[in-house]
C-alpha positions in Angstrom: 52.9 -52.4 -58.4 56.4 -52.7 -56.4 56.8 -49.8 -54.0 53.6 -47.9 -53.9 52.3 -47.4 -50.5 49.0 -46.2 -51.0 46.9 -44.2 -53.3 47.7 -40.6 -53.9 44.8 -39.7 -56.9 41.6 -37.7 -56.4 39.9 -38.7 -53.0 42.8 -39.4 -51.4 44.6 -37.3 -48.4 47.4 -36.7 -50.2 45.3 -34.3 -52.4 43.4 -32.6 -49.8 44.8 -29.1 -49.3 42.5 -28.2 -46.9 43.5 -31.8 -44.7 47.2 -30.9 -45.7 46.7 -27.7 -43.6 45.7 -28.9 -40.9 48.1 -31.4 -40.3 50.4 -28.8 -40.7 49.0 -26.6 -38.2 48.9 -29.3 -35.9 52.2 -30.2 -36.5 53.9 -27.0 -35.9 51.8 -26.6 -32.7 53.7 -23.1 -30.2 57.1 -24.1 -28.3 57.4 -27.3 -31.2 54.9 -30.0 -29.4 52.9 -31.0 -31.6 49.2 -31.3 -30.7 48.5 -34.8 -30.2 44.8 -34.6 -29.3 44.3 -32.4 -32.8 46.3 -35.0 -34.7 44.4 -38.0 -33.5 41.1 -36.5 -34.7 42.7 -35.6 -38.2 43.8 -39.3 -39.1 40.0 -40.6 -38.8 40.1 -38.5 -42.3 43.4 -40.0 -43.1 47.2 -39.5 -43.1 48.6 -38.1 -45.9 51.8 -40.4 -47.1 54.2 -37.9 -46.7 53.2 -37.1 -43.2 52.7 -40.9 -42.2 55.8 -41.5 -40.6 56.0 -37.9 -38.7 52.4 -38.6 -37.4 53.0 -42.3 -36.4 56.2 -41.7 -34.2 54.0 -38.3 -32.9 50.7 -40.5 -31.9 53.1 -43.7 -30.6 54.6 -41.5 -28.1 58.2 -41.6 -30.2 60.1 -38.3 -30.9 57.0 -36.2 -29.9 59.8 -33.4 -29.3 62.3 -32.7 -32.0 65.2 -31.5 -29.2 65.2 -35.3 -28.3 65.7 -36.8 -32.1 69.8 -36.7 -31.9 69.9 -37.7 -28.1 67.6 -40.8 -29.0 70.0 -41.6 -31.9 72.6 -41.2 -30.1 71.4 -43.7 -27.8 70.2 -45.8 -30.3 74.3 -46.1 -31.5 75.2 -46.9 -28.3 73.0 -50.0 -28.1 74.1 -51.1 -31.1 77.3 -51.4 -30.4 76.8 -53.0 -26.6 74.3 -55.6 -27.8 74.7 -56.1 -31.6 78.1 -55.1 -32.4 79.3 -58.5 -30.1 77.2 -60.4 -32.7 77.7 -59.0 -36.0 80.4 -61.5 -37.4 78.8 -64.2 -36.3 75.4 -62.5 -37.9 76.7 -61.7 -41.4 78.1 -65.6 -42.0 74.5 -67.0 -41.1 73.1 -64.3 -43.6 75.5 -65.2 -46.7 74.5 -69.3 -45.5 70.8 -68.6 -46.0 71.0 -66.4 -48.4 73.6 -68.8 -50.6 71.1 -71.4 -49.8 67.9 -69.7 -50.6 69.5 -68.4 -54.0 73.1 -69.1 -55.1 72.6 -66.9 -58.1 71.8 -63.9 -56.1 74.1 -64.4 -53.0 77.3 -62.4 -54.2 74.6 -59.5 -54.9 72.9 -59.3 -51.7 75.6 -60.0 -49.3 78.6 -57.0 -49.8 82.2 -57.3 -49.7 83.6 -56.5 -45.7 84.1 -52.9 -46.6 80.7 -52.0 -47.4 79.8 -53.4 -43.8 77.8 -50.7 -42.1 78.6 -50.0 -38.3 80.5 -53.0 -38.2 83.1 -53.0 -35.2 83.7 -56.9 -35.1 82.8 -58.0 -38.3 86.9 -58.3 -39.2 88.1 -59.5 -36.5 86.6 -63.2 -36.6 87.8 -66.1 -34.2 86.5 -69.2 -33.3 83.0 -67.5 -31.0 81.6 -66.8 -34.0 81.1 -70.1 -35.1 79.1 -71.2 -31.6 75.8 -71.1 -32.6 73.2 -68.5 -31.1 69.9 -69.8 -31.4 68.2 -66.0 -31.3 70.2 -64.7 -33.6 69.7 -68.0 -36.4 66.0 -67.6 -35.9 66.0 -63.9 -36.6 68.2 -64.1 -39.6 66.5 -67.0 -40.9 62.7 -64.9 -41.0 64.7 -61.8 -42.0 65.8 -63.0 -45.6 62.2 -64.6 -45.8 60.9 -61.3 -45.2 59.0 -60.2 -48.4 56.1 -57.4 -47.8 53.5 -57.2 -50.2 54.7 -55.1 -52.7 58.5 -54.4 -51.5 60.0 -57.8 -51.9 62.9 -56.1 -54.0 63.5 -53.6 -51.2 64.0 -56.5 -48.6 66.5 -58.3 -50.4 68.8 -55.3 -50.3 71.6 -56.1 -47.5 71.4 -52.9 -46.0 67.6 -53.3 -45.3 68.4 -56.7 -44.3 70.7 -55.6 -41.8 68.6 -52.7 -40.3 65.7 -55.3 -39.5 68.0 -58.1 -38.2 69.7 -55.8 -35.6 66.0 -54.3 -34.8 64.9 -57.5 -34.1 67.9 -59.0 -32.0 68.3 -55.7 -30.1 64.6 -55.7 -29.2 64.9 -59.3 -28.4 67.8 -59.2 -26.3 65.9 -56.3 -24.3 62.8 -57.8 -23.8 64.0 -61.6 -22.6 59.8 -62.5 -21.1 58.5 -62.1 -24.7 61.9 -62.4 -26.9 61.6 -62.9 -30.4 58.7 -65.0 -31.9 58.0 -66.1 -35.3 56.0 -63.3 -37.6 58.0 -60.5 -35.3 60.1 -59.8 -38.0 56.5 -58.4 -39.9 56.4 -55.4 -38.0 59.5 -53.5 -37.8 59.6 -54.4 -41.8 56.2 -52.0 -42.1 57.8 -49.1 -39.6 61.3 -49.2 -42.4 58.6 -49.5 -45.0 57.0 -45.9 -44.2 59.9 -44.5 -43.1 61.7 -44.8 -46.4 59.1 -43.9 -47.9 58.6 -40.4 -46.5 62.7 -39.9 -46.7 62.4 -40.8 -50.8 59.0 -38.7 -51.1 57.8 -42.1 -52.5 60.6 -42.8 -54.9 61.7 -46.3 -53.3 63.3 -47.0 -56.2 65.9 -45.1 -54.3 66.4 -47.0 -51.6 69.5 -48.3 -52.4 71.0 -44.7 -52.6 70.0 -43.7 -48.5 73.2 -42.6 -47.0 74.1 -45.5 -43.9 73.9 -42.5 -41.8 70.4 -41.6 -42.8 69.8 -45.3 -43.1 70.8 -45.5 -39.5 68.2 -42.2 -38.2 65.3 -44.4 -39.9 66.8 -47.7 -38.2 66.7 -45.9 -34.8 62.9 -44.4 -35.3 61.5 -47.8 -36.7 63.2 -49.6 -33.5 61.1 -47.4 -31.2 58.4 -47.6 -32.8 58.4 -51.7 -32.2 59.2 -50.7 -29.4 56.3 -48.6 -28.5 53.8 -50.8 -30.5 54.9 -53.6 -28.6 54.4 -51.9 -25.4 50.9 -52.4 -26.5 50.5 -55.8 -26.8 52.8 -56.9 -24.6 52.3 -54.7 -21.6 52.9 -56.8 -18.6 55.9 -58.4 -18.5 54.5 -61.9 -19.2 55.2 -64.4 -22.0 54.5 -63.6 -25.6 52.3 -67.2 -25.4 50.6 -65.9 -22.4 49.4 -62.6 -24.2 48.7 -64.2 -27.7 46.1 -66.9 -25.7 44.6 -64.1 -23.9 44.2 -62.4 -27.0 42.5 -65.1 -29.0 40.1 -65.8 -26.4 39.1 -62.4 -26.6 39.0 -62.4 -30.3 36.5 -65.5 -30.1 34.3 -63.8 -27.2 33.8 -61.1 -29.4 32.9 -63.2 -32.3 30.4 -64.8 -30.3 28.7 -61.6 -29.8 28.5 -60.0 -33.0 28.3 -63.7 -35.3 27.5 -66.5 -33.1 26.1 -69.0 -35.9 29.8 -68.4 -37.6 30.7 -69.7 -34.1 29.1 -72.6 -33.9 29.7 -73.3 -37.8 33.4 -73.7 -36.8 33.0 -75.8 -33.6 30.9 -77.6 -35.8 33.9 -78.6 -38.9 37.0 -78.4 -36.1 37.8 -74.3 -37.0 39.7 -73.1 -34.2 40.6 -69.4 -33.8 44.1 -70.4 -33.0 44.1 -71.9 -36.5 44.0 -68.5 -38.3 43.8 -66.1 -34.9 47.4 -66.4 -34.0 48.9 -65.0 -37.0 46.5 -62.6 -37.0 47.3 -61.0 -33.6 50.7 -61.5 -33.4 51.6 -60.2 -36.9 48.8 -57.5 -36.6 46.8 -58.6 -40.3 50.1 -57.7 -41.7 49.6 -60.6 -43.9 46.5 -60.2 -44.5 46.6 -57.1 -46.4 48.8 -55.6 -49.1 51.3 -52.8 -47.1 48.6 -50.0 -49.3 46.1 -51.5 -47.3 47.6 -52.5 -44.0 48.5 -48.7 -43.3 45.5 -47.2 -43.4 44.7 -49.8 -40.6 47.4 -49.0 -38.9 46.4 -45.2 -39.2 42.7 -45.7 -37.4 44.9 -48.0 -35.0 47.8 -45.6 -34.0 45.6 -42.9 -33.7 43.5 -44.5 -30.9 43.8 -43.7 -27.0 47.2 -45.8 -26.0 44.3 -47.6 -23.6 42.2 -49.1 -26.0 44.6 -49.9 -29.0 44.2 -53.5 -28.7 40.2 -53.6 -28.0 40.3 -51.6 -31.3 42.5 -54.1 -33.1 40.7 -57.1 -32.2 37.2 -55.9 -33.2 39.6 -54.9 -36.4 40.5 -59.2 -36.6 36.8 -59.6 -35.7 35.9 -56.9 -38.8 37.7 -59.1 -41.0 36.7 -62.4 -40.2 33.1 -60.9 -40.5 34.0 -60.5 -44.3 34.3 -63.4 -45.1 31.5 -65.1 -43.1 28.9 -65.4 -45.5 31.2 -68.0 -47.9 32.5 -69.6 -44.3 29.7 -70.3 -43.7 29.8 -73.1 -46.2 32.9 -74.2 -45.8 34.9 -76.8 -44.0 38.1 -77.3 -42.3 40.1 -77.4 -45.1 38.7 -74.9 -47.7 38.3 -72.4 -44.2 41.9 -72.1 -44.0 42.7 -72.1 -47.7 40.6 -68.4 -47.8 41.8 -67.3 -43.9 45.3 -68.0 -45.0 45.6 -66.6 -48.8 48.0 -64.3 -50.0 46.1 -60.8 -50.2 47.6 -60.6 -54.0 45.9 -63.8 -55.3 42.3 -62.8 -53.4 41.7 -60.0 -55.6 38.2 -59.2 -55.1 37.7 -60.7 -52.4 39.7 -58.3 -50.2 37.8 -56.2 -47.6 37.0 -52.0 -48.3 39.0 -51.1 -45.5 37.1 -48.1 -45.0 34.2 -50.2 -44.5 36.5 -52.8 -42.3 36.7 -49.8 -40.0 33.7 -48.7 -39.5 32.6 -51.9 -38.9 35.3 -52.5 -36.4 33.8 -49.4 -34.6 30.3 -50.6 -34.1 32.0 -54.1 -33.0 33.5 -51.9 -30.6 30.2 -50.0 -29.7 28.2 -53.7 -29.6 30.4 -55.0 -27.2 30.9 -52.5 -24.2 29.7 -55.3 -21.5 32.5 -57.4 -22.1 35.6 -56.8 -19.7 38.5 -55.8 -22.0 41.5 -57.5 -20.6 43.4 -54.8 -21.6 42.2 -52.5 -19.2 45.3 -50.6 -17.6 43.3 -52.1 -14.0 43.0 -55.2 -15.0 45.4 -58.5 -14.6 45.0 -60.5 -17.7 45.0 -64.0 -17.9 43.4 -66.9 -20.1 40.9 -67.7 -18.1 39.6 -63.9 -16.7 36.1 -62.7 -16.3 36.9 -59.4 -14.6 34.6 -56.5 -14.4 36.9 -53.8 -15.2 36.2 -50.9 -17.0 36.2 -50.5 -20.8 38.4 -48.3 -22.7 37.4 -44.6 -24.2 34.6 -44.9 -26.4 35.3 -45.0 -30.6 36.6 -42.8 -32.5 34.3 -40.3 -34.6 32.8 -41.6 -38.0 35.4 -42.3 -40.4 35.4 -40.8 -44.0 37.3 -42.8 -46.8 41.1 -42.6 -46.3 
Protein backbone atom coordinates (compact mmCIF):
# COMPACT_ATOMS: atom_id res chain seq x y z
CA UNK A 1 0.00 0.00 0.00
CA UNK A 2 1.46 3.54 -1.08
CA UNK A 3 2.53 5.48 2.07
CA UNK A 4 2.42 3.14 4.96
CA UNK A 5 5.49 2.97 6.86
CA UNK A 6 5.03 0.18 9.08
CA UNK A 7 2.49 -1.71 10.91
CA UNK A 8 0.52 -0.05 13.59
CA UNK A 9 -2.20 -3.11 14.65
CA UNK A 10 -2.01 -5.30 17.72
CA UNK A 11 1.73 -6.33 18.51
CA UNK A 12 3.09 -3.50 17.31
CA UNK A 13 4.82 -0.41 19.33
CA UNK A 14 2.57 1.92 18.23
CA UNK A 15 -0.03 0.10 20.52
CA UNK A 16 2.05 -0.37 23.45
CA UNK A 17 1.01 2.08 26.18
CA UNK A 18 3.23 0.89 28.57
CA UNK A 19 6.36 1.20 25.63
CA UNK A 20 4.67 4.67 24.70
CA UNK A 21 5.52 5.75 28.34
CA UNK A 22 8.52 5.14 28.45
CA UNK A 23 9.73 6.66 25.52
CA UNK A 24 8.05 9.48 26.83
CA UNK A 25 9.77 9.55 29.96
CA UNK A 26 12.91 9.18 28.38
CA UNK A 27 12.20 11.77 26.11
CA UNK A 28 11.41 14.46 28.46
CA UNK A 29 14.46 13.54 30.50
CA UNK A 30 15.27 16.95 33.62
CA UNK A 31 16.91 20.27 32.00
CA UNK A 32 15.30 18.83 28.18
CA UNK A 33 18.35 16.18 27.33
CA UNK A 34 16.89 13.46 26.56
CA UNK A 35 18.37 10.17 27.93
CA UNK A 36 20.23 8.58 25.33
CA UNK A 37 21.42 5.53 27.15
CA UNK A 38 17.47 4.87 28.26
CA UNK A 39 16.41 5.35 24.62
CA UNK A 40 18.84 3.01 23.11
CA UNK A 41 17.65 0.10 25.30
CA UNK A 42 13.94 0.97 24.45
CA UNK A 43 14.20 0.62 20.55
CA UNK A 44 15.55 -3.17 20.96
CA UNK A 45 11.53 -3.37 21.74
CA UNK A 46 10.88 -0.99 18.93
CA UNK A 47 10.13 2.65 17.89
CA UNK A 48 6.88 3.64 17.82
CA UNK A 49 6.17 5.55 14.20
CA UNK A 50 5.36 8.65 15.59
CA UNK A 51 8.36 8.82 17.73
CA UNK A 52 10.82 7.46 14.88
CA UNK A 53 12.10 10.54 13.59
CA UNK A 54 12.49 12.33 17.28
CA UNK A 55 14.43 9.17 18.42
CA UNK A 56 16.63 8.77 15.18
CA UNK A 57 17.97 12.49 15.16
CA UNK A 58 18.23 11.91 19.39
CA UNK A 59 20.36 8.41 18.94
CA UNK A 60 22.46 9.92 15.66
CA UNK A 61 23.72 12.66 17.72
CA UNK A 62 21.30 15.36 15.69
CA UNK A 63 19.31 17.92 17.61
CA UNK A 64 19.85 16.02 20.99
CA UNK A 65 19.00 19.63 22.46
CA UNK A 66 15.92 21.40 21.42
CA UNK A 67 17.64 25.17 22.16
CA UNK A 68 19.85 24.19 19.05
CA UNK A 69 16.81 23.24 16.51
CA UNK A 70 16.45 27.03 15.09
CA UNK A 71 20.27 27.84 15.20
CA UNK A 72 20.87 24.55 13.11
CA UNK A 73 18.16 25.69 10.65
CA UNK A 74 19.34 28.72 10.52
CA UNK A 75 22.52 27.41 9.47
CA UNK A 76 21.17 25.06 7.33
CA UNK A 77 19.66 28.35 5.20
CA UNK A 78 22.74 29.80 5.06
CA UNK A 79 24.35 26.85 3.27
CA UNK A 80 21.87 26.72 1.00
CA UNK A 81 22.10 29.74 -0.21
CA UNK A 82 26.23 29.83 -0.35
CA UNK A 83 26.44 26.35 -2.03
CA UNK A 84 23.06 25.65 -3.80
CA UNK A 85 21.48 28.89 -4.38
CA UNK A 86 24.67 29.46 -7.13
CA UNK A 87 23.35 26.30 -8.82
CA UNK A 88 19.70 26.37 -8.72
CA UNK A 89 18.96 27.73 -12.30
CA UNK A 90 21.17 25.65 -13.82
CA UNK A 91 19.49 22.66 -11.52
CA UNK A 92 15.81 23.21 -12.25
CA UNK A 93 16.44 23.16 -16.41
CA UNK A 94 18.31 19.65 -16.02
CA UNK A 95 15.21 18.54 -13.89
CA UNK A 96 12.38 19.64 -16.47
CA UNK A 97 15.13 17.79 -19.32
CA UNK A 98 14.88 14.51 -17.47
CA UNK A 99 11.79 14.78 -16.29
CA UNK A 100 10.34 15.79 -20.00
CA UNK A 101 12.35 12.86 -21.14
CA UNK A 102 11.43 10.34 -18.62
CA UNK A 103 7.58 11.35 -19.07
CA UNK A 104 6.41 14.09 -21.37
CA UNK A 105 2.86 13.59 -20.19
CA UNK A 106 3.74 14.23 -16.65
CA UNK A 107 6.44 17.02 -16.98
CA UNK A 108 4.18 20.30 -16.79
CA UNK A 109 2.88 18.53 -13.49
CA UNK A 110 5.95 17.79 -11.75
CA UNK A 111 8.04 20.70 -12.62
CA UNK A 112 6.06 24.21 -11.26
CA UNK A 113 5.79 27.44 -12.91
CA UNK A 114 9.04 30.06 -11.53
CA UNK A 115 6.82 31.39 -8.91
CA UNK A 116 6.24 28.36 -7.04
CA UNK A 117 10.12 28.03 -6.87
CA UNK A 118 11.00 27.39 -3.27
CA UNK A 119 14.14 29.32 -1.84
CA UNK A 120 15.11 30.24 -5.12
CA UNK A 121 17.50 33.40 -5.22
CA UNK A 122 18.95 32.73 -8.88
CA UNK A 123 16.48 30.70 -10.46
CA UNK A 124 15.21 34.14 -12.45
CA UNK A 125 18.01 35.54 -13.24
CA UNK A 126 19.48 33.01 -15.95
CA UNK A 127 22.52 33.82 -18.26
CA UNK A 128 24.65 31.87 -20.24
CA UNK A 129 26.70 29.89 -16.75
CA UNK A 130 23.81 28.04 -16.49
CA UNK A 131 24.08 26.28 -19.45
CA UNK A 132 27.95 24.94 -18.64
CA UNK A 133 27.45 21.74 -17.64
CA UNK A 134 28.21 20.50 -13.91
CA UNK A 135 28.87 17.06 -13.93
CA UNK A 136 27.83 16.70 -9.88
CA UNK A 137 24.97 18.33 -10.20
CA UNK A 138 23.61 16.13 -13.67
CA UNK A 139 24.41 13.02 -11.81
CA UNK A 140 22.53 13.95 -8.78
CA UNK A 141 19.52 15.19 -10.66
CA UNK A 142 19.62 12.36 -12.94
CA UNK A 143 19.25 9.52 -9.70
CA UNK A 144 16.90 12.09 -7.97
CA UNK A 145 13.92 11.76 -10.45
CA UNK A 146 14.78 7.89 -10.62
CA UNK A 147 14.33 7.91 -7.06
CA UNK A 148 11.21 5.67 -6.33
CA UNK A 149 11.10 4.05 -2.61
CA UNK A 150 9.18 1.06 -2.13
CA UNK A 151 5.97 2.22 -1.39
CA UNK A 152 6.30 6.22 -1.86
CA UNK A 153 6.95 6.42 -5.56
CA UNK A 154 3.97 9.10 -5.79
CA UNK A 155 5.64 11.10 -3.03
CA UNK A 156 9.04 11.39 -5.00
CA UNK A 157 7.70 12.62 -8.02
CA UNK A 158 6.39 15.70 -6.24
CA UNK A 159 8.81 18.74 -7.22
CA UNK A 160 9.08 19.91 -3.85
CA UNK A 161 10.40 16.51 -2.61
CA UNK A 162 12.49 16.39 -5.58
CA UNK A 163 14.04 19.49 -4.73
CA UNK A 164 14.63 18.82 -0.99
CA UNK A 165 16.75 15.62 -1.97
CA UNK A 166 18.65 17.13 -4.89
CA UNK A 167 19.97 20.14 -2.75
CA UNK A 168 20.64 17.45 0.22
CA UNK A 169 22.66 15.60 -2.00
CA UNK A 170 24.68 18.39 -3.85
CA UNK A 171 25.22 20.25 -0.48
CA UNK A 172 26.54 17.12 1.15
CA UNK A 173 28.54 16.53 -1.88
CA UNK A 174 30.06 19.70 -2.35
CA UNK A 175 31.11 19.42 1.50
CA UNK A 176 32.44 16.21 1.55
CA UNK A 177 34.85 16.41 -1.84
CA UNK A 178 37.08 12.69 -0.72
CA UNK A 179 33.76 10.69 -0.85
CA UNK A 180 31.47 13.12 -3.09
CA UNK A 181 28.49 11.80 -4.44
CA UNK A 182 28.18 8.09 -5.59
CA UNK A 183 25.51 6.27 -7.26
CA UNK A 184 22.68 4.76 -4.70
CA UNK A 185 23.57 8.06 -2.38
CA UNK A 186 20.52 9.50 -3.31
CA UNK A 187 18.71 6.13 -1.28
CA UNK A 188 19.41 7.40 1.96
CA UNK A 189 18.43 10.96 2.46
CA UNK A 190 15.15 9.69 0.48
CA UNK A 191 14.39 7.24 3.83
CA UNK A 192 15.44 10.21 6.47
CA UNK A 193 12.41 12.75 4.20
CA UNK A 194 10.51 9.54 4.25
CA UNK A 195 10.13 9.32 8.26
CA UNK A 196 10.26 12.74 8.69
CA UNK A 197 7.11 13.47 6.81
CA UNK A 198 5.71 10.97 8.08
CA UNK A 199 5.85 11.90 11.85
CA UNK A 200 4.88 15.77 10.68
CA UNK A 201 1.47 14.14 8.79
CA UNK A 202 0.88 11.60 11.85
CA UNK A 203 1.02 9.18 8.89
CA UNK A 204 -1.35 10.88 6.46
CA UNK A 205 1.34 11.17 3.47
CA UNK A 206 -1.34 11.71 1.45
CA UNK A 207 -0.63 15.12 2.66
CA UNK A 208 2.46 15.69 1.60
CA UNK A 209 1.78 17.99 -0.93
CA UNK A 210 0.09 20.41 1.55
CA UNK A 211 3.67 20.89 4.03
CA UNK A 212 4.23 24.50 4.22
CA UNK A 213 8.02 25.20 2.19
CA UNK A 214 8.84 26.51 5.58
CA UNK A 215 8.07 23.37 7.40
CA UNK A 216 9.20 21.58 4.24
CA UNK A 217 12.51 23.37 4.79
CA UNK A 218 12.82 22.30 8.98
CA UNK A 219 12.43 18.47 7.67
CA UNK A 220 14.99 19.31 4.65
CA UNK A 221 17.55 20.67 7.30
CA UNK A 222 17.03 17.51 9.91
CA UNK A 223 17.13 14.79 7.10
CA UNK A 224 20.49 16.59 5.77
CA UNK A 225 22.16 16.01 9.18
CA UNK A 226 21.12 13.02 9.57
CA UNK A 227 23.15 11.96 6.15
CA UNK A 228 25.24 13.68 7.55
CA UNK A 229 25.72 11.87 10.70
CA UNK A 230 25.04 8.42 9.19
CA UNK A 231 27.62 9.08 6.85
CA UNK A 232 30.00 9.96 9.42
CA UNK A 233 29.69 6.31 10.04
CA UNK A 234 30.64 4.83 7.05
CA UNK A 235 32.77 7.14 5.88
CA UNK A 236 34.81 8.16 8.88
CA UNK A 237 38.25 8.76 7.70
CA UNK A 238 38.55 11.05 5.12
CA UNK A 239 39.30 8.53 2.43
CA UNK A 240 37.60 7.62 -0.90
CA UNK A 241 34.06 6.31 -0.94
CA UNK A 242 35.83 3.25 -3.22
CA UNK A 243 38.37 2.86 -0.55
CA UNK A 244 35.71 2.33 2.32
CA UNK A 245 33.08 0.35 0.12
CA UNK A 246 36.25 -2.37 -0.68
CA UNK A 247 37.11 -2.47 2.89
CA UNK A 248 33.78 -3.12 3.60
CA UNK A 249 33.13 -6.00 1.30
CA UNK A 250 36.03 -7.69 2.36
CA UNK A 251 34.76 -7.61 5.64
CA UNK A 252 31.39 -8.70 4.66
CA UNK A 253 33.08 -11.86 2.90
CA UNK A 254 35.39 -12.66 6.02
CA UNK A 255 32.45 -12.81 7.98
CA UNK A 256 30.65 -14.99 5.66
CA UNK A 257 33.40 -17.31 5.76
CA UNK A 258 32.95 -17.75 9.31
CA UNK A 259 29.43 -18.30 9.92
CA UNK A 260 28.68 -20.15 6.11
CA UNK A 261 31.90 -21.20 4.53
CA UNK A 262 30.37 -24.01 2.05
CA UNK A 263 28.08 -20.87 0.66
CA UNK A 264 31.67 -19.50 0.26
CA UNK A 265 33.12 -21.80 -1.66
CA UNK A 266 29.73 -22.53 -3.64
CA UNK A 267 30.24 -18.97 -5.10
CA UNK A 268 34.00 -19.21 -5.84
CA UNK A 269 32.91 -22.20 -7.34
CA UNK A 270 30.07 -20.59 -10.18
CA UNK A 271 32.09 -17.00 -10.36
CA UNK A 272 29.66 -15.18 -7.39
CA UNK A 273 31.63 -12.37 -6.19
CA UNK A 274 30.51 -10.28 -3.11
CA UNK A 275 31.09 -7.13 -5.13
CA UNK A 276 28.42 -8.58 -7.48
CA UNK A 277 25.55 -8.02 -4.94
CA UNK A 278 27.85 -6.59 -1.76
CA UNK A 279 28.31 -3.16 -3.20
CA UNK A 280 24.79 -2.11 -3.40
CA UNK A 281 24.22 -3.57 -0.36
CA UNK A 282 26.76 -1.46 1.74
CA UNK A 283 26.67 1.50 0.06
CA UNK A 284 22.82 1.83 -0.10
CA UNK A 285 22.47 0.23 3.37
CA UNK A 286 19.69 -2.93 2.13
CA UNK A 287 17.69 0.05 1.17
CA UNK A 288 16.78 -1.89 -1.77
CA UNK A 289 16.50 -4.81 -0.44
CA UNK A 290 13.60 -4.19 1.69
CA UNK A 291 10.31 -2.40 1.41
CA UNK A 292 10.80 1.21 3.52
CA UNK A 293 8.05 -0.90 6.29
CA UNK A 294 10.78 -3.19 6.51
CA UNK A 295 14.00 -1.19 6.11
CA UNK A 296 13.19 0.94 9.26
CA UNK A 297 12.92 -1.36 11.69
CA UNK A 298 16.54 -2.18 10.50
CA UNK A 299 17.48 0.93 10.70
CA UNK A 300 15.99 1.14 14.31
CA UNK A 301 18.31 -1.90 15.84
CA UNK A 302 21.04 -0.01 13.68
CA UNK A 303 20.64 3.64 14.98
CA UNK A 304 20.32 2.53 18.23
CA UNK A 305 23.77 0.83 18.49
CA UNK A 306 27.02 2.37 20.17
CA UNK A 307 28.21 5.07 17.28
CA UNK A 308 31.47 2.48 17.58
CA UNK A 309 30.11 -0.51 16.28
CA UNK A 310 27.29 0.60 13.84
CA UNK A 311 28.96 -0.73 10.89
CA UNK A 312 30.18 -4.26 12.57
CA UNK A 313 26.36 -4.41 13.29
CA UNK A 314 25.31 -3.69 9.73
CA UNK A 315 27.48 -5.99 8.07
CA UNK A 316 26.58 -9.02 10.15
CA UNK A 317 22.95 -7.41 9.18
CA UNK A 318 24.24 -7.92 5.05
CA UNK A 319 25.64 -11.24 6.37
CA UNK A 320 22.00 -12.02 8.18
CA UNK A 321 20.47 -11.57 4.85
CA UNK A 322 22.57 -13.29 2.62
CA UNK A 323 22.26 -16.27 5.20
CA UNK A 324 18.46 -16.23 4.14
CA UNK A 325 18.74 -17.09 1.24
CA UNK A 326 21.58 -19.64 1.35
CA UNK A 327 19.80 -22.73 1.35
CA UNK A 328 18.23 -22.02 -2.46
CA UNK A 329 22.00 -20.40 -3.31
CA UNK A 330 23.16 -23.07 -2.77
CA UNK A 331 21.89 -24.52 -5.94
CA UNK A 332 22.16 -21.87 -7.97
CA UNK A 333 24.53 -20.40 -10.52
CA UNK A 334 25.87 -17.22 -11.58
CA UNK A 335 23.03 -16.11 -13.32
CA UNK A 336 19.90 -17.27 -11.30
CA UNK A 337 22.25 -15.95 -7.93
CA UNK A 338 21.87 -12.52 -9.05
CA UNK A 339 18.38 -12.77 -10.34
CA UNK A 340 17.18 -13.58 -6.32
CA UNK A 341 20.23 -11.15 -4.69
CA UNK A 342 19.05 -8.44 -6.92
CA UNK A 343 14.98 -8.68 -6.98
CA UNK A 344 12.74 -6.04 -6.22
CA UNK A 345 11.52 -6.83 -2.48
CA UNK A 346 7.76 -6.34 -3.93
CA UNK A 347 7.93 -9.16 -6.49
CA UNK A 348 9.83 -11.69 -3.72
CA UNK A 349 6.82 -11.95 -1.61
CA UNK A 350 7.51 -14.80 0.53
CA UNK A 351 10.58 -15.06 0.16
CA UNK A 352 11.47 -11.85 2.21
CA UNK A 353 13.33 -12.34 5.49
CA UNK A 354 11.30 -11.85 9.32
CA UNK A 355 13.23 -9.11 10.17
CA UNK A 356 12.95 -9.73 13.62
CA UNK A 357 14.49 -12.94 13.00
CA UNK A 358 17.15 -11.11 10.49
CA UNK A 359 18.22 -9.35 13.73
CA UNK A 360 18.62 -11.68 16.00
CA UNK A 361 20.54 -13.48 13.75
CA UNK A 362 22.70 -10.54 12.94
CA UNK A 363 23.41 -10.53 16.72
CA UNK A 364 24.76 -13.95 17.18
CA UNK A 365 26.89 -13.19 13.77
CA UNK A 366 28.03 -10.51 15.84
CA UNK A 367 28.67 -12.73 19.05
CA UNK A 368 30.31 -15.66 16.57
CA UNK A 369 32.74 -13.48 15.24
CA UNK A 370 34.55 -11.42 18.12
CA UNK A 371 38.15 -12.77 16.96
CA UNK A 372 38.06 -11.01 13.89
CA UNK A 373 39.57 -7.32 13.84
CA UNK A 374 36.75 -4.99 13.06
CA UNK A 375 38.23 -2.36 10.83
CA UNK A 376 36.03 -0.09 12.11
CA UNK A 377 37.58 0.15 15.29
CA UNK A 378 37.99 4.03 16.29
CA UNK A 379 42.13 2.61 16.75
CA UNK A 380 42.33 1.16 13.88
CA UNK A 381 43.57 2.39 10.19
CA UNK A 382 41.50 0.59 7.67
CA UNK A 383 42.59 -0.45 4.57
CA UNK A 384 41.85 -3.39 1.94
CA UNK A 385 44.34 -5.49 2.77
CA UNK A 386 44.39 -5.16 7.02
CA UNK A 387 44.85 -7.82 9.48
CA UNK A 388 45.06 -5.64 12.54
CA UNK A 389 44.52 -6.84 16.09
CA UNK A 390 42.49 -4.09 17.40
CA UNK A 391 39.87 -4.29 19.70
CA UNK A 392 36.24 -5.08 18.90
CA UNK A 393 33.31 -2.91 19.46
CA UNK A 394 30.79 -3.09 22.59
CA UNK A 395 29.25 -6.33 22.81
CA UNK A 396 25.35 -6.77 21.24
CA UNK A 397 22.63 -5.35 22.09
CA UNK A 398 20.10 -7.28 24.58
CA UNK A 399 17.55 -9.88 23.04
CA UNK A 400 15.23 -8.38 20.74
CA UNK A 401 11.36 -8.81 21.00
CA UNK A 402 9.25 -8.37 17.70
CA UNK A 403 9.13 -4.76 16.60
Amino acid sequence: MEGVLCGCGRGSPCGDQDLLQLYVKALSSPYGVPSVDALRNLTQRGVPCRLRARVWQILLGHMDKPEGREQWYTEYRDLVGAIFSPVEGQCLGIMKRLIAHSSPSSAEKVVPPETAIMHSTTATTASSSDMVTNDLLNQIALDVVRTFPNGFAKIFLLFEVRMSLTRILYIWSSRNPHVSYFQGLNEIPAVFLIVFMHSFLRGNMNNVSGISAAKMMTIEADAYGCTEKILQKLYPSGKTWRFHSEVMLQYMEQIARVVDEPLCEHFRSVGVSFLHFGISWATCLLIREFPISHLVLIWDFLISCAPSSFCDYFICCCVAYLGHFSPKLMGMGLDKTMQLLQADPATRGHNNPDITTLIKQACSIHCDTTHLPSPFSPHHHPSPSSSSTDPQPHPPPTQLSNP
